[in-house]
N, C-alpha and C positions, 0 to 999 in steps of 0.2 A: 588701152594697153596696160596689162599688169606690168609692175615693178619690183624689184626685189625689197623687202624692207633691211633699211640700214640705216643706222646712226649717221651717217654722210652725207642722207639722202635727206634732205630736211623733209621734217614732220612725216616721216614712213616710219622712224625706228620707236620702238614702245620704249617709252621713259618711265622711273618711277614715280614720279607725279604727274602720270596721264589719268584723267577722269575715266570713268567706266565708258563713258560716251565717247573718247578717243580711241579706248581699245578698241570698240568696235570696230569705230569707220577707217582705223586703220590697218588690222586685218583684213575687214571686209573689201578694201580698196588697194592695198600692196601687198596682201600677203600671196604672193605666187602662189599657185596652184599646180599640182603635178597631174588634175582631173583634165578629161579631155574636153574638145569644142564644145559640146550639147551634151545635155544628159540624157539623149540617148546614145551618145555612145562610151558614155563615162560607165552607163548601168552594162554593156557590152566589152568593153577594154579593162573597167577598172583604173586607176590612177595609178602614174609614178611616183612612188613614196619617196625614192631617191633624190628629188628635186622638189618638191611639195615642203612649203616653208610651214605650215599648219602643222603639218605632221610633225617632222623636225622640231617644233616648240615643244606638241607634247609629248615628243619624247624627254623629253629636259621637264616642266614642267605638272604633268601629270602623273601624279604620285600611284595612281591602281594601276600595277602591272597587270592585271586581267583586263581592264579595259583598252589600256592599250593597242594588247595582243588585239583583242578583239575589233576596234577600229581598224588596227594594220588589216586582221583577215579581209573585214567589209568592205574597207574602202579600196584594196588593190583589186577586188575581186569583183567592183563597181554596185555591192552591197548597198556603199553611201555617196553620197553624192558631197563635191566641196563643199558648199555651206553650209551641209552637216558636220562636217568637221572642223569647219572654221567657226562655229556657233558653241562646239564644245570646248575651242580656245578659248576663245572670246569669255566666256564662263569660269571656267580655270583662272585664264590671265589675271578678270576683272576682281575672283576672290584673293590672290596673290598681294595683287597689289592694294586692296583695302586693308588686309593684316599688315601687307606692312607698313602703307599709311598711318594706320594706326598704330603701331608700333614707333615708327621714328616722329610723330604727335608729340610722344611722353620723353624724348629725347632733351633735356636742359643746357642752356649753358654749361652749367657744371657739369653734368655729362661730357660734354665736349671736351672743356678743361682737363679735367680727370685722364682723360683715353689718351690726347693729344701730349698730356705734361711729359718731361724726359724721366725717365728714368733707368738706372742703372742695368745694362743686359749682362748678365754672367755666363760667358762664351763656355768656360768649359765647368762645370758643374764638378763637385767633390769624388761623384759618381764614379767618373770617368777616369 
């Protein structure tokens, strides 16, 4: 039985310090699907995008709005099949989060310091 992914759900919600090998298996294993029973009749009905959690990420995460569009046409139109589109999250996801892995890497104490320290907020500026 597929499950919805969620942070509540223990180990379904993608974290930023999930390995590339988590994103998968956790796509691959709770990311609801809005594709039908069998793909034969996924390639006849097409999927509901409306409920399709894959889909919903790359709208959020997938930066080619031509590709998009283009998955939206394929897969409501049963063009593609679920683990086609759960395999171009899964891709997307896994670059996401290695940039920002590597990004918060070079993150320091002082860093921390720095962001965290008080300092003075000027509510209404000269401007104004």
């Amino acid at each position: 039985m597929k499950t919805k992914m969620s942070a509540s759900i223990a180990n379904t919600g993608i974290n930023l310090n999930d390995t590339a090998k988590q994103v998968k298996e956790k796509i691959n294993k709770y990311a609801l699907s809005g594709g039908q029973q069998t793909a034969e009749e996924q390639r006849k009905l097409g999927a509901n995008l409306d409920i399709d959690v894959p889909y919903k990420y790359l709208e959020f995460f997938l930066e080619d709005d031509d590709k998009l569009a283009e998955i939206k046409d394929k897969y409501s139109k049963g063009e593609l099949l679920t683990g086609e589109v759960k395999k171009v999250l899964i891709e997307c996801l896994q670059e996401f989060l290695k940039e920002f892995q590597e990004r918060r890497a070079k993150v320091t104490d002082a860093d921390v310091e720095k962001f965290m320290a008080q300092r003075k907020i000027n509510m209404f500026p000269k401007a104004w």
